[in-house]
C-alpha distance (Angstrom), angle and dihedral (degrees) to the residues before:
residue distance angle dihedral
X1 . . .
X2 3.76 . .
X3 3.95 121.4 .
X4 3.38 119.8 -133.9
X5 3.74 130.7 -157.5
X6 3.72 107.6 -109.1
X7 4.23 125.8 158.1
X8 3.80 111.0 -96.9
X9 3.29 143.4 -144.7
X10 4.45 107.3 -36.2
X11 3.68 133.1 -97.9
X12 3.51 93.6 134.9
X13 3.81 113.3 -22.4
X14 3.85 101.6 -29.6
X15 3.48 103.7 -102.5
X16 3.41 110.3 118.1
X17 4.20 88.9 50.9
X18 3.46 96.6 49.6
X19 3.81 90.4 52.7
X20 3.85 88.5 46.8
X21 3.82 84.0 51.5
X22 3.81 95.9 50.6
X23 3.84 96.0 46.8
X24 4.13 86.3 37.4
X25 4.51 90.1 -125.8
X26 3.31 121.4 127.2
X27 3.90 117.7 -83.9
X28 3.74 90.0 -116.7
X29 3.33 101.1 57.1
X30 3.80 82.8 60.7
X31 3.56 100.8 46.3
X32 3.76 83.8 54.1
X33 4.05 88.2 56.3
X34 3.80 85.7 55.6
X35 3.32 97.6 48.3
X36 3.87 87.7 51.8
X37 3.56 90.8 49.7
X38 3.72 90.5 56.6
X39 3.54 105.5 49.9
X40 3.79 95.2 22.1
X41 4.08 102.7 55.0
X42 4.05 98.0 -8.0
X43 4.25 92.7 -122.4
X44 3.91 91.0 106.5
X45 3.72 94.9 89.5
X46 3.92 95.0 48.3
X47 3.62 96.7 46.6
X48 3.48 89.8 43.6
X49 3.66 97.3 55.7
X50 3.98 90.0 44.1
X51 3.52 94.0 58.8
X52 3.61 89.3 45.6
X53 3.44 88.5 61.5
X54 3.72 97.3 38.9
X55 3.90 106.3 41.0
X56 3.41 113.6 90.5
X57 3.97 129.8 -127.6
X58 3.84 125.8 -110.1
C-alpha cells in the first residue's frame, strides 16, 4: 500500500510528524532539521509554512 503525506499528530501544525511518519524517523529528528534550517540558512520558516498549507490532514 502506498503512503501518503498527510499532517500528523500537533505541536504546531503537524508538519514536522507527518514528515517523520512518511520517512518512518522520529519527529524530533525533524524538528531538529527545521530548526537548522532556520538559524542555519533562514528557509525553515518558509518551507515550513508551505507545507503547512500544502500537507493534507488525516
Amino acid at each position: 500500500m502506498a503512503k501518503k503525506l498527510t499532517k500528523g499528530e500537533k505541536k504546531l501544525f503537524g508538519v514536522c510528524s507527518g514528515l517523520a511518519n512518511y520517512f518512518d524517523v522520529d519527529p524530533t529528528i525533524t524538528r531538529l532539521l527545521f530548526v537548522v534550517a532556520v538559524f542555519g540558512f533562514g528557509t525553515g520558516v518558509l518551507i515550513y509554512l508551505v507545507l503547512a498549507v500544502i500537507m493534507p490532514d488525516n
